[in-house]
C-alpha positions in Angstrom: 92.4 97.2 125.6 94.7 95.5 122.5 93.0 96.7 119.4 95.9 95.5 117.3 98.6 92.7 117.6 101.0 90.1 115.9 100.0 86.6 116.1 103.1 84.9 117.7 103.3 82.3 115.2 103.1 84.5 112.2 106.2 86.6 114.5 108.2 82.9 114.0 108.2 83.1 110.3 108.3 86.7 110.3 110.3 88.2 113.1 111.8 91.2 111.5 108.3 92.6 110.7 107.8 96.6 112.0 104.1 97.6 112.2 103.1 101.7 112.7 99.8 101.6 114.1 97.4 104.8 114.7 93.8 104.9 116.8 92.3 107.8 115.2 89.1 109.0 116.9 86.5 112.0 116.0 87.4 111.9 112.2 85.5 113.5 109.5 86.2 112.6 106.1 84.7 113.8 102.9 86.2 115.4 99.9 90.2 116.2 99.5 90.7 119.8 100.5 92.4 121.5 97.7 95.6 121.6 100.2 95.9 118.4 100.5 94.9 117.6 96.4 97.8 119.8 95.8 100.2 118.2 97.9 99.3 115.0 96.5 100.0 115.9 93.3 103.2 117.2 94.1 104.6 113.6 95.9 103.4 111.9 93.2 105.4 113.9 90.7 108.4 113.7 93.3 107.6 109.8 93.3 108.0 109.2 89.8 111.1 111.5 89.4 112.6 109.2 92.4 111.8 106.2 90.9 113.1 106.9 87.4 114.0 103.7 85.4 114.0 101.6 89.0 112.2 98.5 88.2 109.9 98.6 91.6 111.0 95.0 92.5 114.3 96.9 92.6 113.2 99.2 95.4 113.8 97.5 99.0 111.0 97.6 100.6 109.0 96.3 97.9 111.1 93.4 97.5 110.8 92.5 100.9 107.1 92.6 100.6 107.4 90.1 98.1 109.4 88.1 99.6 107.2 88.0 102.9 103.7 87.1 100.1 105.9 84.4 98.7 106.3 82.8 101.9 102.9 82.2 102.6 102.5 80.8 99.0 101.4 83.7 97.4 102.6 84.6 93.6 103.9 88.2 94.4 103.1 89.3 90.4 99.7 88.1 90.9 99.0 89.8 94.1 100.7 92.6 94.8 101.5 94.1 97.9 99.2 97.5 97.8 102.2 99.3 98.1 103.4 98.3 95.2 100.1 98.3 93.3 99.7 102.1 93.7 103.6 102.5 92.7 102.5 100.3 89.7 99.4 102.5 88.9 101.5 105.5 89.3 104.6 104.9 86.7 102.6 103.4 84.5 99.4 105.9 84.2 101.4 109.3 85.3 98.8 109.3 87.9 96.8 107.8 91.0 92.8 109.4 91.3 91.5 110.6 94.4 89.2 108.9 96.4 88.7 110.8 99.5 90.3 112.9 102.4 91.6 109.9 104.7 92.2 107.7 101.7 94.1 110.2 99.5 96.4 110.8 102.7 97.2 107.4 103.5 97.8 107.3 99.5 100.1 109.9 99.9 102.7 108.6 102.4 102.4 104.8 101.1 104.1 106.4 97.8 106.4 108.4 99.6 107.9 105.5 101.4 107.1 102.5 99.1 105.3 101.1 101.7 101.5 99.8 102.2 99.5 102.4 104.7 96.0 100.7 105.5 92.9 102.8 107.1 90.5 100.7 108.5 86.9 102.1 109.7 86.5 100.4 113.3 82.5 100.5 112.9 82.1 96.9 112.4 85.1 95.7 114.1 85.1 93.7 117.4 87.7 93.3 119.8 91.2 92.8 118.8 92.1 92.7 115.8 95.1 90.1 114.8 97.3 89.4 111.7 97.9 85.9 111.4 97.7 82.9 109.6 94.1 82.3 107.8 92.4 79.4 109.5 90.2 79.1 106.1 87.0 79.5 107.8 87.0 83.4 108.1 84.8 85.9 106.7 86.0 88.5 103.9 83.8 90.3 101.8 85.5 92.0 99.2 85.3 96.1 97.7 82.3 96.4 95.4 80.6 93.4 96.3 78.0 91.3 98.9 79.4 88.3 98.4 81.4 86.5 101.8 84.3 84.6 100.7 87.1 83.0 103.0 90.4 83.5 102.7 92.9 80.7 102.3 94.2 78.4 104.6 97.8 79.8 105.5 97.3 83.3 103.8 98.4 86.0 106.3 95.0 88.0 107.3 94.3 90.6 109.2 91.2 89.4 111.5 88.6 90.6 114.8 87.5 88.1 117.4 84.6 87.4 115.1 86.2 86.3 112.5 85.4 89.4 110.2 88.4 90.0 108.1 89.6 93.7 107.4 92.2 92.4 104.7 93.6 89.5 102.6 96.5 88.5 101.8 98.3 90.9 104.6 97.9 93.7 102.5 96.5 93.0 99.1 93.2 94.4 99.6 90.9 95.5 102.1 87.4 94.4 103.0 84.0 96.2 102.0 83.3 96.8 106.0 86.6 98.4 106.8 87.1 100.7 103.9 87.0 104.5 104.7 84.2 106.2 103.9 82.6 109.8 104.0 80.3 108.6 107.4 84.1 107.6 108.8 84.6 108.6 112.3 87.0 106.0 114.0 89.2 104.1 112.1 93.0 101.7 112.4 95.9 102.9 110.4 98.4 100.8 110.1 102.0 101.0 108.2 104.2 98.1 108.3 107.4 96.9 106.9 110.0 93.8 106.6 113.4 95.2 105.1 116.5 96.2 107.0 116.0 99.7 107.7 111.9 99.1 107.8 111.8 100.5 111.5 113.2 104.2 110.2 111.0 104.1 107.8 107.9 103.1 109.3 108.2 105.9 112.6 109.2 108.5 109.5 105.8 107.6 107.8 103.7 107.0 111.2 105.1 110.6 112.1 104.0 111.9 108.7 100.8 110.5 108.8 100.2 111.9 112.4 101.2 115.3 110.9 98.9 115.4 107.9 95.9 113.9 110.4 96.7 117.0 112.4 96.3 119.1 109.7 93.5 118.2 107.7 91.2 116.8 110.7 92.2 118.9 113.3 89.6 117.5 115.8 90.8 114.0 115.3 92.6 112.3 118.5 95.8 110.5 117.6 97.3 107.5 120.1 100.1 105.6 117.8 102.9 103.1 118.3 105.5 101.4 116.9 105.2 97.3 116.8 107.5 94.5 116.4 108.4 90.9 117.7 109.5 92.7 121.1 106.3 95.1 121.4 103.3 93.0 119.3 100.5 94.5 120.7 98.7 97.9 120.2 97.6 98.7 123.8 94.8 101.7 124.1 92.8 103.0 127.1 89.1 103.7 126.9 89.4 107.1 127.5 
């Protein structure tokens, strides 16, 4: 079964995107364990001792992102990539809060790469889910709210068969449906990149996040791959 692929028309304008993508089944979330708080704290000191005086439009990967939001028509200030908005919250407050187990870890390794890490509950997801051009007529409902909204036409979305849209804006911000939560059990984690060297960096993070899974949801089972023009699709059995 496909559970996650790139459209082939959004690979056309974007063939040098690299996508880490995790199935994660028989997860239990809840709050961070004190191991994992600490080592949170700790990257994120390491983060902004990294970064320094680095303008974050400096840093590659960033710069690629807005450079890929750009070319759907998107301002790049106005929305940033969510990568860059938790780098953003970071040097500017000295801190990011916790939110919970799964989030706080995918939190962790998006800062330590500059790159955006989504986890997406599967509950309300159907079939394959496909990141592609908006359509216009698709359904988002946004965090903290009922209200359905559709996304733009040409904005890059990630989307189910349904039309149900997990996030806006490629990775801006994810919907109320696929958010973790503490009744997460199942869930999508993606990590995904554009600029040269994207590919190390996205099997160094898909490998950390594997690692941190296995350590703080020791029952969860792990299938992950590494996407790109030449491999699009995220192929899982049903066992």
């Amino acid at each position: 079964m496909i559970l996650f692929r790139y459209d082939p028309t959004l690979l056309e304008q974007y063939p040098d995107i690299v996508g880490g993508v995790i199935l994660a089944r028989g997860l239990t979330n809840g709050p961070t364990p004190p191991a994992l708080a600490e080592a949170y704290r700790a990257e994120q000191a390491a983060t902004v001792q990294r970064i320094g005086d680095t303008p974050l439009s400096d840093l590659p990967s960033l710069a690629a992102w807005r450079r890929a939001f750009s070319a759907f028509g998107v301002k790049p200030t106005q929305y940033r990539s969510a990568a860059e908005a938790l780098l953003r919250r970071l040097t500017k407050k000295g801190d990011i809060p916790n939110v919970n187990l799964l989030v706080d870890l995918g939190n962790l390794v998006s800062i330590r790469y500059a790159l955006p890490v989504a986890i997406f509950d599967r509950r309300e997801s159907t079939g394959t889910v496909t990141v592609r051009f908006a359509a216009g007529d698709e359904r988002f409902t946004d965090l903290g709210t009922d209200d359905v909204a559709n996304p733009a036409p040409g904005e890059v979305i990630f989307v189910d068969e349904t039309g149900l849209v997990s996030a806006r804006r490629w990775c801006w911000r994810q919907s109320a449906q696929s958010a973790a939560s503490e009744s997460t059990t199942e869930a999508l984690i993606t990590v995904e990149a554009h600029h040269d060297g994207g590919e190390h960096d996205v099997r160094a993070a898909l490998a950390d996040l594997q690692a941190l899974l296995g350590e703080h949801v020791p029952g969860a089972k792990l299938h992950a791959d590494v996407l790109s023009a030449a491999n699009p699709a995220f192929t899982v059995s049903d066992g």
